[in-house]
N, C-alpha and C positions, 0 to 999 in steps of 0.2 A: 504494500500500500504506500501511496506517495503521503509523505509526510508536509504538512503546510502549519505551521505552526503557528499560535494568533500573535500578534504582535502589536505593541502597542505607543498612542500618542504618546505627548507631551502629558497631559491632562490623564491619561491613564486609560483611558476608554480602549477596548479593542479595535484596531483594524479590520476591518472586513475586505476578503476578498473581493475582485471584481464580479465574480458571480454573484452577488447579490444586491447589483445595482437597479437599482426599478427607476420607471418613466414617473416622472414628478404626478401625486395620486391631485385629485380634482377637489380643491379645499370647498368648495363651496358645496360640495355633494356629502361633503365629510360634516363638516357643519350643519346644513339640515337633516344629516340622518342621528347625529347628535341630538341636537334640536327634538326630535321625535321620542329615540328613548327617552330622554330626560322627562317630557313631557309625562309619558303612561309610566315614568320610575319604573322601567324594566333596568338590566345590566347585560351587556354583550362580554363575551370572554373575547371577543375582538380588542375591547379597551381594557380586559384587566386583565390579561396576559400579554399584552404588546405583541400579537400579532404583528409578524412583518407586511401579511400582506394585504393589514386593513384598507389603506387606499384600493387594491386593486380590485379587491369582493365589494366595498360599498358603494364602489363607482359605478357594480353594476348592481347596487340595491340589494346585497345580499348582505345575510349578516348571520351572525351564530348566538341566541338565546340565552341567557344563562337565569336558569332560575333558581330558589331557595334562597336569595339573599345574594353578598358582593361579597359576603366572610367567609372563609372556609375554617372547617376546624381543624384542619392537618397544615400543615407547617414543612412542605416537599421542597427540597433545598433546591429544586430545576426552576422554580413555578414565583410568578409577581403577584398572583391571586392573593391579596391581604388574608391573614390570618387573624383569629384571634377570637373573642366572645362574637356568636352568630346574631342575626338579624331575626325579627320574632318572623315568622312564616304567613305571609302576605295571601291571606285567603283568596282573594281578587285578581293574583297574579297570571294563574291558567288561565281566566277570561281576556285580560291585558294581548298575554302573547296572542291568544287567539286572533284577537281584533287586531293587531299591530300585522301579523299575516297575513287577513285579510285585507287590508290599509295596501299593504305593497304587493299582495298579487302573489303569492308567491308560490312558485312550483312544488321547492322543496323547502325544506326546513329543518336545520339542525339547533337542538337542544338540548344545552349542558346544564351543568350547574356545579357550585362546589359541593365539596364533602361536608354533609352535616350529623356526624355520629350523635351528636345531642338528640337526635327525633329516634323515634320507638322503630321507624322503620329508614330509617336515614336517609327518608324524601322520597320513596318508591310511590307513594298514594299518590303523592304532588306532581313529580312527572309523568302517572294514570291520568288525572285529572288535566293537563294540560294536554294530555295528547287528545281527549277526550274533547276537549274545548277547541281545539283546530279542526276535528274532523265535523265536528256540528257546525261549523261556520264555513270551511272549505277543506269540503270533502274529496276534491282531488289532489290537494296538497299532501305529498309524500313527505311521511317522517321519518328522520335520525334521530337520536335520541346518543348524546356521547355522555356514559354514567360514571362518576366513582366505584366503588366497590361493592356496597350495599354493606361492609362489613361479614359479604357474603349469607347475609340472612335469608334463609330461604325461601320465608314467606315474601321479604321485597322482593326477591328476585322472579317470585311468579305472577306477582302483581305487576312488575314491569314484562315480564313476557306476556298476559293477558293482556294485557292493550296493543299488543302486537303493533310496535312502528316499524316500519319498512327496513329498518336499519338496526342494531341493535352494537352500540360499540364502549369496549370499556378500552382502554389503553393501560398497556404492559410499561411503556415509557422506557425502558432500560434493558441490559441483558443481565441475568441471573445473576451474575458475580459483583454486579454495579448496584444492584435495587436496594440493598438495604443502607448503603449510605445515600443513596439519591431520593429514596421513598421511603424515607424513617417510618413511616405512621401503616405504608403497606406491604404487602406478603406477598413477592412474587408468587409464591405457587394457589395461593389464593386469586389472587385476578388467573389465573388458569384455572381455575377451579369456577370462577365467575362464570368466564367463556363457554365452555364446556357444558355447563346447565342452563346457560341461554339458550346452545346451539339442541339439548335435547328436549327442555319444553317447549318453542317454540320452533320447529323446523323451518315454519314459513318467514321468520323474520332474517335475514343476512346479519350474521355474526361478522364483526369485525375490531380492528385493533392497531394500535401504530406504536412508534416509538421511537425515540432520538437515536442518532450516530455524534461519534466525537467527545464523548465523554470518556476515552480511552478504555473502550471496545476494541479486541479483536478483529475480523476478519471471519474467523472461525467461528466465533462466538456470537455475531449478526448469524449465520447463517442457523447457528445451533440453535437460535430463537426464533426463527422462524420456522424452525420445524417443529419448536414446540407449542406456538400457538395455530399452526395448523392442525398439528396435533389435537388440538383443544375445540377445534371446529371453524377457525375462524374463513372465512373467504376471502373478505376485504382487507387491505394493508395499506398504510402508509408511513414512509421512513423520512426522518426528516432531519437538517442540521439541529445540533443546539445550541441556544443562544444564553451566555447569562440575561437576566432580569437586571441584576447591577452588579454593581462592584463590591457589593456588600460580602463581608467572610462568609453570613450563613449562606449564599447562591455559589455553587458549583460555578468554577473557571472554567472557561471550555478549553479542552484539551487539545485539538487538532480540529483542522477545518475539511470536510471532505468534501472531494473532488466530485465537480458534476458526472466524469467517467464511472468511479467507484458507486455517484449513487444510481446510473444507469446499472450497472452489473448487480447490483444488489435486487432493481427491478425484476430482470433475466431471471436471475435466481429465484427469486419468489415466484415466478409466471410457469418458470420449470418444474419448480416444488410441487404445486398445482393451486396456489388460489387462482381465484377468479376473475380478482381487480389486486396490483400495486402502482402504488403511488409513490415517485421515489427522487425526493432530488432537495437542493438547500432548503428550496424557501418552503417545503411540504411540512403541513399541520393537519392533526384529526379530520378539522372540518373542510379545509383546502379542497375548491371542485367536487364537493363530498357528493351532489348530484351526477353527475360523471363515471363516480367508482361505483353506483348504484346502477346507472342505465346499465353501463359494459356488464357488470356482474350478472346482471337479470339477462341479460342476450347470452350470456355463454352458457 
């Protein structure tokens, strides 16, 4: 593997490779899609994750949901998602998202949310209820739905497989030997264990899952995880650089920057493996073209 290592200003900030230079995003489109959330007090993991490639999805009116609050109760050294005491649970909120979908029209829709171990079922009714509240107002809008863990409880997890969204996707985020200092709060073999009982109560729904490169991962060890969440059921994939949040000690430094070749090969490999849809390259995130990996997936 080529080695690119980050490098850095004056100021300290990392350099970014030229791969990751985007066409100036459309301020004015960004500002009234702003405008909008703020309006219905919804949260996009587009703004609390710093998404690279917010300009380029809201320019064309897309956006990714985040519901149960802005707070998360886990503290994942990769992740800008504020932590700390959660937000009381906004009853009104699966009405919101619904009308806010139907407000923009929208084909597909992806819905996350953070981790709220505080609720009895750790938000699995909340994202029923919201899936439930898009399909009563536009019933041809196809759902994602990108979950935490549930703490693998297995009543959330049949309660989110009963609402059946078209998509069902938890992310693995790391490779085995990385998870527990990168995902203190989660258990690798747990989110396989997630995947795995989505893919056997719900047949009909597409299991899927992604995960960073660059955190000083192997070669070997990319490939050795993705036989494991194939293993697990999953179809859908997406692999993507990682980026710190800040320069802060608790946010993971990123290790090496990898090459748009190595994340073409990594594609290959996954397509050879046998999912269905990968997604594979710097600027790739969960939700990234998430309509895309759902058409192809459903044609094969």
């Amino acid at each position: 593997m080529k080695t690119i290592v980050p490098e850095k200003f004056e100021n300290g900030l990392t350099k970014l490779p030229s791969w990751f230079n985007q066409p100036v995003p459309d301020m004015d489109k960004i500002k009234s899609m702003k405008a909008m959330f703020r309006t219905s007090g919804l949260h996009t993991v587009c703004e609390s994750a710093n998404c690279p490639n917010m300009g380029t999805c809201w320019k064309a009116g897309v956006a990714t949901f985040m519901i149960l609050g802005g707070t998360c109760t886990r503290a994942c050294r990769f992740c800008s998602v504020p932590a700390g005491r959660p937000d009381t649970l906004d009853p009104h909120e699966p009405k919101e998202v619904a009308l806010n979908v139907l407000k923009m029209k929208l084909r597909y829709v992806v819905i996350t949310s953070v981790a709220r171990d505080d609720l009895d079922d750790d938000g699995a009714t909340h994202f029923a209820q919201t899936i439930d509240a898009i399909r009563r107002v536009s019933p041809e809008t196809k759902i994602e739905v990108l979950i935490p863990d549930f703490s693998a409880k297995e009543e959330a997890l049949k309660i989110l497989s009963d609402a059946a969204p078209e998509v069902i996707s938890h992310n693995v985020e790391t490779v085995r030997r990385l998870s527990p200092s990168v995902r203190s709060k989660a258990l690798h073999d747990r989110s396989l264990h997630v995947l795995k009982r989505f893919s056997a109560l719900n047949p009909t729904s597409f299991v899927k899952t992604s995960f960073m490169v660059g955190l000083g991962e192997s070669e070997d060890e990319v490939i050795g995880l993705m036989k494991e969440v194939l293993d697990s059921g999953c179809q859908i994939l997406t692999i993507g650089q990682y980026l710190a949040p800040t320069q802060m000690k608790r946010h993971i430094p990123v290790d090496r920057f990898v090459t748009p070749e190595e994340f073409e090969r990594f594609r290959q490999s996954g397509m050879e493996l046998g999912f269905k849809y990968v997604e594979s390259g710097p600027l790739v995130r969960s939700s990234y073209i998430a309509e895309k990996g759902y058409r192809e997936a459903l044609a094969r």
